[in-house]
N, CA and C atoms as a LAMMPS dump frame, in Angstrom:
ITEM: TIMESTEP
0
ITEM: NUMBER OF ATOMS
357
ITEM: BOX BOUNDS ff ff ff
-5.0000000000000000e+02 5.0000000000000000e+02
-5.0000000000000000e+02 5.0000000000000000e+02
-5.0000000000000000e+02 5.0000000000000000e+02
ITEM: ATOMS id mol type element x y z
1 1 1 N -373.511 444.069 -245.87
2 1 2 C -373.292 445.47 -245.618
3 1 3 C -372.198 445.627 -244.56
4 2 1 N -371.34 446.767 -245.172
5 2 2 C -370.163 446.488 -243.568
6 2 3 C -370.156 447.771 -242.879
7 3 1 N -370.61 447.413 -241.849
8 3 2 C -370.94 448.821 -240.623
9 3 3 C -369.75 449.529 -239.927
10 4 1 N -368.632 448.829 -239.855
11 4 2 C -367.272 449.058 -239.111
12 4 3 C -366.445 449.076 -240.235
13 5 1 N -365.71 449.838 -240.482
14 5 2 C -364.661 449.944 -241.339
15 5 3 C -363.163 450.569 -239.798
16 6 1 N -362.056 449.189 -240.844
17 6 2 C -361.289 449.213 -239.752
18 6 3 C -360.004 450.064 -240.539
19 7 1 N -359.475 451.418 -239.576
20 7 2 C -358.313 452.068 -239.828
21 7 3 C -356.717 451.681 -239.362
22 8 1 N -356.154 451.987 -239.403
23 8 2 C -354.332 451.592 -238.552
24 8 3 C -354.321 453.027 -238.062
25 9 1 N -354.445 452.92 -236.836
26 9 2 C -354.349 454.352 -235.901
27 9 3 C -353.062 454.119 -235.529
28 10 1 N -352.451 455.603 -235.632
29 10 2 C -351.022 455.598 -234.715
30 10 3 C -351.389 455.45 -233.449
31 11 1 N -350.86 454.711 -232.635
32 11 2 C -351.101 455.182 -230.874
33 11 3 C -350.902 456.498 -230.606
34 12 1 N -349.61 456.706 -230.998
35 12 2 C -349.23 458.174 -230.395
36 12 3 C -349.137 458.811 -232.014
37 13 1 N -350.351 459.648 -231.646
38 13 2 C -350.682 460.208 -233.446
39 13 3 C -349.279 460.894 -234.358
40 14 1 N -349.585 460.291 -235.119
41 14 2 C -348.719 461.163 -236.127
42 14 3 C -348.459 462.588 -236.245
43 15 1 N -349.61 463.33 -236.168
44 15 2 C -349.417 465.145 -236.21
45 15 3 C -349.222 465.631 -234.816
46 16 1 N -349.334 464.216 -233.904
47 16 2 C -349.314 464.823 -232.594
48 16 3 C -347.422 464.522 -232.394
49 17 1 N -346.863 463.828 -232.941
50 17 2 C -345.351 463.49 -233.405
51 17 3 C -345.133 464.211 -234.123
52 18 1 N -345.115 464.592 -235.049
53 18 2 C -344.381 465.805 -236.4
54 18 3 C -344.433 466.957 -235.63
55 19 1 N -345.444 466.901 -234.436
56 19 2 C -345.381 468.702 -234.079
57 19 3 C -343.995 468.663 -233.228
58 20 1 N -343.868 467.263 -232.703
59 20 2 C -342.918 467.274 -231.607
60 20 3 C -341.656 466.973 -232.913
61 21 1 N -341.637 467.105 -233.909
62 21 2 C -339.894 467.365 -234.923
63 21 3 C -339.644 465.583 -235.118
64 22 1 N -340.864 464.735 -234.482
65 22 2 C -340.546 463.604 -235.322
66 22 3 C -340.708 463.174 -236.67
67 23 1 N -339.594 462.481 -237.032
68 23 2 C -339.515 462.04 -238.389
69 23 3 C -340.615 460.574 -238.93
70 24 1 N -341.092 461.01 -239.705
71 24 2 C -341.96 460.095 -240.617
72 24 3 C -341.379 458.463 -240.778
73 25 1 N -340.004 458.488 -240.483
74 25 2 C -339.473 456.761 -240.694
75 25 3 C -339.518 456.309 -238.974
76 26 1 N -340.143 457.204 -237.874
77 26 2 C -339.834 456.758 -236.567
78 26 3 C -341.375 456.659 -236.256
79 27 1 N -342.416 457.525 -236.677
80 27 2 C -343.703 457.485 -236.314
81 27 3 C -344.575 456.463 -237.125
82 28 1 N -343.979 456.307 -238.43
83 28 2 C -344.492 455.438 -239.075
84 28 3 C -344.352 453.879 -239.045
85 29 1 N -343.918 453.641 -237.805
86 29 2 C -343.307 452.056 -237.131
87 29 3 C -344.631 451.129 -236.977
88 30 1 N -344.099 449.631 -237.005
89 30 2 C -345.248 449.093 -236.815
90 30 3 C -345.824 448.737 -235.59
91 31 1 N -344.871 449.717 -234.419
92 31 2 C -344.953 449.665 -233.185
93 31 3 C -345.598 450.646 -233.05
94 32 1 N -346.074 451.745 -233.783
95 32 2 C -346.828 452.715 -233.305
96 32 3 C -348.264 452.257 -234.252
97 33 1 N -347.981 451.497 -234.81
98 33 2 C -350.165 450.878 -235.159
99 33 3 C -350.73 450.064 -234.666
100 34 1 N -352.166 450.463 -234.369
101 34 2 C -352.749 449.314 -233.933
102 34 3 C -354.15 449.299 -234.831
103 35 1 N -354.886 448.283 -235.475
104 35 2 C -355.912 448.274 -235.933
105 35 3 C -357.176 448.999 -234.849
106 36 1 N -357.96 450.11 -235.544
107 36 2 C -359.378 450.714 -234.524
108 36 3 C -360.057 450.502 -235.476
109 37 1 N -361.718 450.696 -234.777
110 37 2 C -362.61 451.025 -235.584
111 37 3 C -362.781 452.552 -236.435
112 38 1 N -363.055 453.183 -237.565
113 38 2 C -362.519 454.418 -237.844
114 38 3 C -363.568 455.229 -237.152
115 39 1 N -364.465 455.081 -236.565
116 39 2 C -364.889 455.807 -235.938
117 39 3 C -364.277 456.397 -234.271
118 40 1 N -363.393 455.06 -234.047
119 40 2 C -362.916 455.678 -232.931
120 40 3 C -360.991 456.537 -233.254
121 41 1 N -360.606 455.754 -234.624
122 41 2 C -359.932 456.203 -235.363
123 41 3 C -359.6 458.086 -235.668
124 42 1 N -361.017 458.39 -235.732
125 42 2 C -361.121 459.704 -236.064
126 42 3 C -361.52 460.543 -234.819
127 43 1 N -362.202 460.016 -233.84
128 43 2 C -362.281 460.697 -232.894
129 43 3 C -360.979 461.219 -231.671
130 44 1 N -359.968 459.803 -232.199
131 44 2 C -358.837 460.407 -231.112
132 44 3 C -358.234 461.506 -232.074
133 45 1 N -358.204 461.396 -233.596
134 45 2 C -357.343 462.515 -234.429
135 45 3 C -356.03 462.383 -233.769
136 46 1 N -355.545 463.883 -233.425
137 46 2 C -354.132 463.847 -233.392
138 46 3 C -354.122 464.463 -231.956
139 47 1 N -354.896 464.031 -230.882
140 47 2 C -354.8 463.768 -229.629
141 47 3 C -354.003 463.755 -228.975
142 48 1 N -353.195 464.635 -227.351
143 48 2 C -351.856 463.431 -226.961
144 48 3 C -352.144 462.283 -226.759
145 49 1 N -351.971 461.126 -226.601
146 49 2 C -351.837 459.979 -226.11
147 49 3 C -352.16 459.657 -224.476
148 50 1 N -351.233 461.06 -223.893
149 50 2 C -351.589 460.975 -222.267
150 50 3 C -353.24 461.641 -222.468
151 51 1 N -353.967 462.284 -223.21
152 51 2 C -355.579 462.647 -222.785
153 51 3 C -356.107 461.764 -223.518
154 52 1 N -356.027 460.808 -224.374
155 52 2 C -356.992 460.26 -224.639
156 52 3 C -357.085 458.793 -224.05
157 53 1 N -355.645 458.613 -223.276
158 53 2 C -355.442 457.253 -222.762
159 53 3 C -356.422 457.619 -221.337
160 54 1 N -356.384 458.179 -221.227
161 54 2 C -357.265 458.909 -219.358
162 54 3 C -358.563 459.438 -219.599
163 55 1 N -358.899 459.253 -220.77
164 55 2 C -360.298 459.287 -220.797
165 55 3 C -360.688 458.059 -221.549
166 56 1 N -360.046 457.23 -221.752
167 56 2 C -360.416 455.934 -222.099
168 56 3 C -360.536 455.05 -220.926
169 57 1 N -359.366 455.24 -219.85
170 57 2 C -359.602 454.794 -218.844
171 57 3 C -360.573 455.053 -217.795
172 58 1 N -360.943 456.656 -218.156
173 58 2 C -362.346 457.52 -217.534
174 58 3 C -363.357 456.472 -217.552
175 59 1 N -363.511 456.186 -218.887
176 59 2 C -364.786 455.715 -219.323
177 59 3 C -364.958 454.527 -218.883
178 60 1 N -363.992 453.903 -218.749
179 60 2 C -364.033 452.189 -217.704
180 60 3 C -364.506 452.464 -216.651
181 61 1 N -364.035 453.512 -215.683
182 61 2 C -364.67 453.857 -214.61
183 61 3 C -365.909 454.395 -214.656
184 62 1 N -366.563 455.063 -215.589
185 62 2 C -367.783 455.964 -215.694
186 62 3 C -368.621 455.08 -216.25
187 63 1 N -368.686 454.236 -216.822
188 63 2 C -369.15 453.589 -217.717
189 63 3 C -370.202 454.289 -219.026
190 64 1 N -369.214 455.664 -219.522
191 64 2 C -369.714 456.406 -220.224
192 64 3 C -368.849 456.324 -221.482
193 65 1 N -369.553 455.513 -222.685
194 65 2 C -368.343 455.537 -223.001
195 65 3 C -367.802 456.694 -224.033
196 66 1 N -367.019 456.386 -225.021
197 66 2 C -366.277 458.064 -225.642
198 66 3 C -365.473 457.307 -226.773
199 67 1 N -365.042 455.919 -226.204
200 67 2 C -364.02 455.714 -227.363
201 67 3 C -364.644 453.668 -227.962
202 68 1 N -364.753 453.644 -228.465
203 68 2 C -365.338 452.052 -229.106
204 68 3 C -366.397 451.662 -228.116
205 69 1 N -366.061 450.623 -227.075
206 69 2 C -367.095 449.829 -226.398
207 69 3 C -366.9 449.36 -225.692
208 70 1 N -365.191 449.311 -224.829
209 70 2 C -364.483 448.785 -223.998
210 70 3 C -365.281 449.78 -222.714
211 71 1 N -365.977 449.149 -221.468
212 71 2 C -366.338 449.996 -220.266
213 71 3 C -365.97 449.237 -218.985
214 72 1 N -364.647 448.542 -219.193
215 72 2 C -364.113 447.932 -218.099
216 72 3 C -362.273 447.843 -218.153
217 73 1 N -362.423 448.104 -216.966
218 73 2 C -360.254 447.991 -216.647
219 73 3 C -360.192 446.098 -217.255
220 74 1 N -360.61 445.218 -216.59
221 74 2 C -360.352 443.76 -217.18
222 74 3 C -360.531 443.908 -219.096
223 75 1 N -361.078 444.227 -219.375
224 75 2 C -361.568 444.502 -220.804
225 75 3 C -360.637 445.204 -221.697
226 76 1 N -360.182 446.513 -220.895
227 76 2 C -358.993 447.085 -221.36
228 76 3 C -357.998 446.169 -221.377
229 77 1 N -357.75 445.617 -219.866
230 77 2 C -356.563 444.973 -219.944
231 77 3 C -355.784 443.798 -221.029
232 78 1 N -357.185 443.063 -221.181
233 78 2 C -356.933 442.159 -222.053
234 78 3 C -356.857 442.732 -223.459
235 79 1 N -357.629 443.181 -224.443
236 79 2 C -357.332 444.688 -225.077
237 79 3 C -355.74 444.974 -225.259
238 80 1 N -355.014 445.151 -224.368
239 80 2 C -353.894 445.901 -223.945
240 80 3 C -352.686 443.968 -224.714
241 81 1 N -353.298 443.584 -224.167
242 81 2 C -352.166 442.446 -224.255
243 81 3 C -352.271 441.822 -225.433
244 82 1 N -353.649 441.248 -225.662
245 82 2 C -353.772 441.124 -227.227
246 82 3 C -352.85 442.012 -228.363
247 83 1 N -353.009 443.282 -227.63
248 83 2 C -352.368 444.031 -229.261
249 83 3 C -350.873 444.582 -228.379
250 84 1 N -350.238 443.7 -227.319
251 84 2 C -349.082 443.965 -227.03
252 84 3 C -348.8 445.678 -226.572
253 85 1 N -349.871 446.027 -225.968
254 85 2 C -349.566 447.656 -225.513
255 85 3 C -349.088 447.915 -223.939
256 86 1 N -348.205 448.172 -223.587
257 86 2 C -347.974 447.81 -222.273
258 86 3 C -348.919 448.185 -221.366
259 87 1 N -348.852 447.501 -220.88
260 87 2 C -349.802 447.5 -219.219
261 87 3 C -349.969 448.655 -218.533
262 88 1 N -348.867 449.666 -218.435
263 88 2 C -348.107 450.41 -217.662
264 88 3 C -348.878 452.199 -217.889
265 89 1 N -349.642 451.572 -219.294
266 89 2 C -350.51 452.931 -219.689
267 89 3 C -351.673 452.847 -218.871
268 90 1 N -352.174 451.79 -218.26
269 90 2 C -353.318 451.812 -217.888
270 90 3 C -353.45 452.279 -216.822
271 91 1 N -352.489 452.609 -215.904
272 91 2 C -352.102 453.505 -214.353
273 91 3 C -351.572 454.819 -215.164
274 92 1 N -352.166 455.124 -216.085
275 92 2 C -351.883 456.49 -216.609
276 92 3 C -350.479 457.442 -216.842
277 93 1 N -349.414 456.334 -216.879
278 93 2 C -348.128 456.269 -216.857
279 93 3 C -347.652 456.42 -218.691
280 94 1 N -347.884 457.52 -219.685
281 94 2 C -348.092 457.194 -220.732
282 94 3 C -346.451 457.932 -221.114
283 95 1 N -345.061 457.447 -221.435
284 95 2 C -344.172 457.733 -221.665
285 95 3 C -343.612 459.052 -222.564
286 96 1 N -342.924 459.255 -222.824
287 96 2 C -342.534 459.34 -223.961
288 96 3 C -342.222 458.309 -225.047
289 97 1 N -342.016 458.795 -226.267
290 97 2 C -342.779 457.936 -227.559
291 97 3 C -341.551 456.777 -227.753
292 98 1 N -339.969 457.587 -227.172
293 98 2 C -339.365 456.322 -227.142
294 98 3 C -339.41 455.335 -226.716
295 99 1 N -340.001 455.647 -225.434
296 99 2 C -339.654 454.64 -224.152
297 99 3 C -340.732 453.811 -224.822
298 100 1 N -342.127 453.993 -225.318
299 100 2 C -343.174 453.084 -225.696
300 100 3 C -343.013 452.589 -226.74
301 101 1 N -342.48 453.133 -228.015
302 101 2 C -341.959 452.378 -228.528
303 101 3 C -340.974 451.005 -228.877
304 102 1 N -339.856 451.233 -227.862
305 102 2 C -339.048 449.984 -227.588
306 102 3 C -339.813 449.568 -226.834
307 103 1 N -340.434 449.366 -225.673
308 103 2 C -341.135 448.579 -224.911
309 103 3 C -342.182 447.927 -225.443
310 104 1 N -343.384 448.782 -226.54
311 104 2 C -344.156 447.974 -227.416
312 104 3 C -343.438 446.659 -228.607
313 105 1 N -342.187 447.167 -228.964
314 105 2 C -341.909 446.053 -229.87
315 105 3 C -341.287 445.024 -229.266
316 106 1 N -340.754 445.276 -227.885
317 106 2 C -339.996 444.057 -227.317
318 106 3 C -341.733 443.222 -226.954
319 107 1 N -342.714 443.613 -226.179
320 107 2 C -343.703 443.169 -226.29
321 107 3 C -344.275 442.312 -227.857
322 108 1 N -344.374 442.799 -228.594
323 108 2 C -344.419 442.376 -229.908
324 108 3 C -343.94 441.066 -230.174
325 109 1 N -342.11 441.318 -230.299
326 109 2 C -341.176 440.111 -230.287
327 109 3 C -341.711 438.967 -229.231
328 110 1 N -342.082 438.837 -227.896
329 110 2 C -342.642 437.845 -226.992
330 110 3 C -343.554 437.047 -227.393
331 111 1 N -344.751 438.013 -228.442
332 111 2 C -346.027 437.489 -228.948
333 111 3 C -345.43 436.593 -229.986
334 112 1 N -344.721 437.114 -230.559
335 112 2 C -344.047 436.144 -232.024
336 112 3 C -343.192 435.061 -231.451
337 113 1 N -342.538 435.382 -230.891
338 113 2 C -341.686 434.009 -229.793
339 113 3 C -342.432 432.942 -229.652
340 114 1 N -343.949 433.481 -228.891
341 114 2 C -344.122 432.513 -228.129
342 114 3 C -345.732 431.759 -229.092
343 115 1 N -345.855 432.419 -230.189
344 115 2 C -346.548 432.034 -231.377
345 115 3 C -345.633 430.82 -232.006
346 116 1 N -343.984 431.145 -232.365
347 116 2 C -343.399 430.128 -233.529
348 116 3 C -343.103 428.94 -232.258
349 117 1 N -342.81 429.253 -231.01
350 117 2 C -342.864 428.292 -230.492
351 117 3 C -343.941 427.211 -230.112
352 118 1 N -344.774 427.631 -230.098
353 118 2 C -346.402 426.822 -230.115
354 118 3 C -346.274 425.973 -231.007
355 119 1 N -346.179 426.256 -232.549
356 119 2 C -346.365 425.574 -233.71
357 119 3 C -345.28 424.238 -233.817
């Protein structure tokens, strides 16, 4: 039986981008997905990014949680690096979509670097 069904959430939502006149070939990057559970999938919807990143981080501090099961900053953090999301959101510093975008895929490129170099 499968209890979690997993979605590709935009980080910075899609309708929350189209409202801002972005185009569908810039939001639809593979720098703006990250695999969620769809339950937490659907709960951010089309969210900004700066309120749902600060109540995700709320909830580390509160230990109430709101979004999956993460109720710690170390937990986030690692979280954060695994899926290459910069660090820099977690001091509630949440950009604009360019700036996170190039910064998520140069992050990205490091993970793959330092993956083909391993092998």
């Amino acid at each position: 039986m499968v209890i979690h069904r997993g979605d590709v959430h935009h980080i910075y939502p899609k309708n929350y981008l189209k409202n801002q006149g972005v185009k569908q070939n810039k939001y639809n990057q593979i720098g703006n997905y990250a695999l969620t559970e769809q339950p937490i999938n659907l709960k951010i919807s089309d969210k900004n990014p700066a309120d749902y990143f600060t109540e995700v981080i709320k909830q580390c501090k509160t230990k109430q949680v709101l979004f999956g099961s993460i109720d710690s900053i170390e937990e986030l953090k690692e979280n954060f690096r695994m899926n290459c999301i910069p660090s820099y959101m977690i001091q509630g510093k949440i950009p604009e979509f360019d700036v996170f975008l190039k910064d998520r895929q140069k992050l990205m490129a490091m993970k793959i670097k330092e993956y083909y170099e391993a092998i």
